[in-house]
N, C-alpha and C positions, 0 to 999 in steps of 0.2 A: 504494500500500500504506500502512494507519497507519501514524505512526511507534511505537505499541506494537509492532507485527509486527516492523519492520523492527528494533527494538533486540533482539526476544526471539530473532530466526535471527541473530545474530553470534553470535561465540564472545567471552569476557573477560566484563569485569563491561560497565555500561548508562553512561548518558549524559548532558548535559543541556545545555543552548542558548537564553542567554537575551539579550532586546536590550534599551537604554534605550535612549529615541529621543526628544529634544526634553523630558523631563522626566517619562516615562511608560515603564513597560513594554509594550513592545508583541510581545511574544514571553517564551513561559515555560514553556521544554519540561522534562522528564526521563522515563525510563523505565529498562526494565530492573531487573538487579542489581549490588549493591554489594558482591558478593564474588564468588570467583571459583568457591564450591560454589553458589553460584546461591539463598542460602538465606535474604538481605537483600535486599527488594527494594530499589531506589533513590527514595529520598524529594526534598522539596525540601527540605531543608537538609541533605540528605548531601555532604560535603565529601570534597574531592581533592587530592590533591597537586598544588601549582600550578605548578612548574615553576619559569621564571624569572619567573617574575609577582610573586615574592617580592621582586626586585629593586627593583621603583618605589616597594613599601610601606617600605621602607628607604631611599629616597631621602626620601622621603615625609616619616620620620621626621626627618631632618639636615635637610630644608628647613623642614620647623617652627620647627626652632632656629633656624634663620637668619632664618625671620620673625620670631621673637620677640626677635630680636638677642642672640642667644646665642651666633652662631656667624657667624662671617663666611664666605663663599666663596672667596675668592683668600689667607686663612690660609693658613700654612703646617700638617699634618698636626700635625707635632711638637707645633703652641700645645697640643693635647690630647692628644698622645700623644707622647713625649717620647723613649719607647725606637724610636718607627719610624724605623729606618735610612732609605729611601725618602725622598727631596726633594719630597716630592708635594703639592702643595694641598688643601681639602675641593672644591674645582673639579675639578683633576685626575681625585682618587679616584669623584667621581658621575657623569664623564663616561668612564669607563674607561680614561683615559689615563696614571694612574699606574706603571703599568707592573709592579705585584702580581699576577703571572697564575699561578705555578709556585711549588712547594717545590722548591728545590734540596736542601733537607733529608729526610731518610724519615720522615713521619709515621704512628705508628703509627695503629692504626685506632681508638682512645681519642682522636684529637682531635680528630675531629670531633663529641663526644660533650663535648668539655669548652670550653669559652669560652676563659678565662684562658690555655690548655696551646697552642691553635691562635693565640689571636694572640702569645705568645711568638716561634714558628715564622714568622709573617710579619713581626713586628717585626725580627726577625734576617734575613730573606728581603731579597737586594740587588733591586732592582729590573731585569726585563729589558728596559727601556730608560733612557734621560734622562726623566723624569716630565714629563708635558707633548709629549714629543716625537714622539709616535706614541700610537697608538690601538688598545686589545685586550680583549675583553671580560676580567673577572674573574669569570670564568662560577663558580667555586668562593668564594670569597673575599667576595666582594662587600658580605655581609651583614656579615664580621665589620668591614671596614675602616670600614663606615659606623655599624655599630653597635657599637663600640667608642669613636667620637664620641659617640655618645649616651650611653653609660656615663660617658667622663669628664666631661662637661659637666653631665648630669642627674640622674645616680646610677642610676638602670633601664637592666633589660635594654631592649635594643631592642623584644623582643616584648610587654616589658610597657608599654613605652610606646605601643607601636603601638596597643595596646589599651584604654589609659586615656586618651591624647590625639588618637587618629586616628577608629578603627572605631568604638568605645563610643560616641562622641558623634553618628557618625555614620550607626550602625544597619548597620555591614557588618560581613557575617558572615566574614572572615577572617583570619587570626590565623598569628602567629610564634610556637607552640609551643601546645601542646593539654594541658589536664586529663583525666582518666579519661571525664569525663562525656560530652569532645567527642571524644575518642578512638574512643568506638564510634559514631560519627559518617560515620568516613574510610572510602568504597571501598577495595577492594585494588588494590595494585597488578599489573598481571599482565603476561602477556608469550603471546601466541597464536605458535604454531608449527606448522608441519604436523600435529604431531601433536596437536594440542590448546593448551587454555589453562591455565596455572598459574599462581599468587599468587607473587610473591617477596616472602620475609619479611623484616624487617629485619637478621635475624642474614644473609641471604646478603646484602642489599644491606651490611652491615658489612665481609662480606668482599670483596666487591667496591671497593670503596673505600678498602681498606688493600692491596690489593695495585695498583692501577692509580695514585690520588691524588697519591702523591709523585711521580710518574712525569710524570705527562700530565697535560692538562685538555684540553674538548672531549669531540671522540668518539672513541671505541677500537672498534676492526674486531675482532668476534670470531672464532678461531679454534679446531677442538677440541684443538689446542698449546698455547695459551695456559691459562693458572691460568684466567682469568677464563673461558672456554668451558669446562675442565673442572670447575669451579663449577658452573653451568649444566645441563651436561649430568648431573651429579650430583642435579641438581633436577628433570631429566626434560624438556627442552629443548634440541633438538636443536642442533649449531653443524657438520654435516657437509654438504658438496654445496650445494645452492641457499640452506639456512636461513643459509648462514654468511656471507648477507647481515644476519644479525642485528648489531644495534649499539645498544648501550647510551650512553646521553649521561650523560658524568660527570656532569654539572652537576646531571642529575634526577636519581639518583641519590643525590647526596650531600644537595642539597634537603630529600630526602623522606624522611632522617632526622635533618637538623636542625628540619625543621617539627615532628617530633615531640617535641623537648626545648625546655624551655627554655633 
């Protein structure tokens, strides 16, 4: 079957699948739709929410400094951040071994919206282990730990940097926070259920993220007990019987509404 056919009988928005191989593209697919009323088709520069792919470009970013000898690896955190409670190195923190995985604190659902307000919250955050001493992803967090070296050292957001010193020079089209212009740009996001497919907006991914976030990180099992299932199913998404295998991964979640601010 084409792969046109094959994207147009799914249900959600379309797709796309591309390879570099030895210094060429040798694959350069997309089809379908980039929304979930079926009313954009998907171009090739329609962008997605990446997931934790965000991660490496954030690494990306702090290993720059460190080539241009701005920033050492086995530093301690504090040389540039000075309120992080955490004993943790720029080593530690890019290797997930800092031990910043949880808010023991409740974060309201404004900080993932605000810079300064979220790394207050992790500055004051003990760390759940000896830094160095074990290993765990900072599936939430990640961006701000590393990109908050990058603020103190170079004066830019992370995403602005990433921009002016990474992808710009490099002709990649991905990006730590979007203008209006690239904004209608983004597939939706959606979620297929027995019963069909729906877009989740940002105000519900908002709300999802201010009631789970301070809680957990990872994945949360939804149930129609849970706030987060009756969220959900308030949006026309089942969480009863077999669907309540459905599960949302915090990390994308919260992701794909930091990708949208700077």
């Amino acid at each position: 079957m084409p792969p046109t056919n094959v994207l147009a009988g799914q249900p959600g928005t379309g797709a796309s699948f591309a390879v570099w191989h030895d210094g060429a593209w040798v694959v350069d697919l997309w089809g379908g739709y980039a929304d979930a009323g079926r009313t954009r088709p998907w171009k090739r520069d329609t962008l997605v929410m990446p997931y934790s792919v965000t991660k490496p470009f954030a690494a990306l970013c702090v290993l720059t400094l460190v080539d241009r000898g701005l920033v050492e690896l086995d530093a301690p955190m504090r040389r540039h951040w000075p309120e992080l409670r955490a004993e943790a190195s720029v080593r530690d923190v890019l290797s997930h071994r800092a031990g910043v995985v949880v808010l023991d604190e409740t974060a309201p659902e404004e900080a993932f919206y605000d810079w300064d307000l979220m790394c207050s919250l992790l500055a004051r955050q003990e760390p759940a282990w000896a830094p160095g001493t074990a290993q765990g992803e900072s599936a939430l967090f990640y961006g701000h730990l590393l990109g908050q070296v990058v603020r103190r050292v170079d004066g830019r957001s992370v995403g602005r940097f990433l921009r002016e010193e990474v992808c710009g020079p490099h002709d990649l089209d991905f990006h730590i926070g979007l203008g209006d212009a690239d904004l209608a740009r983004v597939a939706d996001l959606t979620v297929t259920t027995p019963r069909g497919t729906i877009a989740i907006s940002r105000d519900v991914v908002a709300e999802i993220v201010a009631d789970t976030a301070s809680r957990c990180y990872g994945v949360v099992a939804l149930s129609s007990r849970s706030r987060v299932g009756r969220i959900l199913r308030r949006e026309g998404v089942s969480v009863e019987g077999d669907a309540s295998a459905l599960r949302i991964e915090l990390h994308v979640v919260v992701e794909h509404g930091l990708n949208l601010a700077e």
